[in-house]
C-alpha positions in Angstrom: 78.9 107.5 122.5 82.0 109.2 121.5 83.5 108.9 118.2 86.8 109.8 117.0 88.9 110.4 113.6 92.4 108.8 113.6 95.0 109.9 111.3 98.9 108.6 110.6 101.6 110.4 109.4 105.1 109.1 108.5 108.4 109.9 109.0 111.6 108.5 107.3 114.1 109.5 109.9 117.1 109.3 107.3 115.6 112.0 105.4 116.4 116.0 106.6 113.5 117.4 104.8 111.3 114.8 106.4 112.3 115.2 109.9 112.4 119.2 109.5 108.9 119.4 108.6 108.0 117.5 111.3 107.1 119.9 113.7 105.2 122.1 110.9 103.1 119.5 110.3 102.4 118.0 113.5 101.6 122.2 114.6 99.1 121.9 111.9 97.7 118.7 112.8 97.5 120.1 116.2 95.9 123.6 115.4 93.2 121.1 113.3 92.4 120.2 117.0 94.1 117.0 116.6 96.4 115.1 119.2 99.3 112.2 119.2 98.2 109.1 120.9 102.0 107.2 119.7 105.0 107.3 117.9 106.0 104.1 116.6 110.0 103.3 114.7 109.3 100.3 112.0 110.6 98.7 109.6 110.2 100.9 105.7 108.7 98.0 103.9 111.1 97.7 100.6 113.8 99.8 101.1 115.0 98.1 104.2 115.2 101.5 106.8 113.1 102.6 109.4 110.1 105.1 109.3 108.2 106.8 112.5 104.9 106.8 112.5 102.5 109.3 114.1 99.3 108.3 115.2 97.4 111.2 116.0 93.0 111.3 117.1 90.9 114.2 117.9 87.2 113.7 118.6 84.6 114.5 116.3 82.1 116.5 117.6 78.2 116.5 116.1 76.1 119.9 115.2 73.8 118.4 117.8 76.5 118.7 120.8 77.4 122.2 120.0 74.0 123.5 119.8 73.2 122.2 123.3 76.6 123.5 124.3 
């Protein structure tokens, strides 16, 4: 059976820093081996804006399956 490791990173889309180092961190995610499943806009609990949401997975991969490999 497959397993996977699931991660989430936020956004605030009101924020330039946040939204410039977007793409730096979702290339770092990526080069981890990880991918985005979604991107969901919600409500920022308490300060009454909106946040994105990455959800990101990437398959985790036993020492027995890459010895056979």
């Amino acid at each position: 059976m497959k397993t996977f490791e699931n991660e989430v990173l936020t956004f605030d889309p009101q924020s330039a820093k946040s939204m410039k180092s977007m793409p730096d961190k979702l290339r770092e995610w990526g080069e981890a081996g990880f991918q985005v499943v979604s991107v969901v806009e919600a409500s920022a609990e308490g300060r009454g804006g909106w946040n994105l949401y990455v959800f990101l997975t990437r398959e985790i991969v036993s020492a027995d399956k890459e010895n056979a490999a």
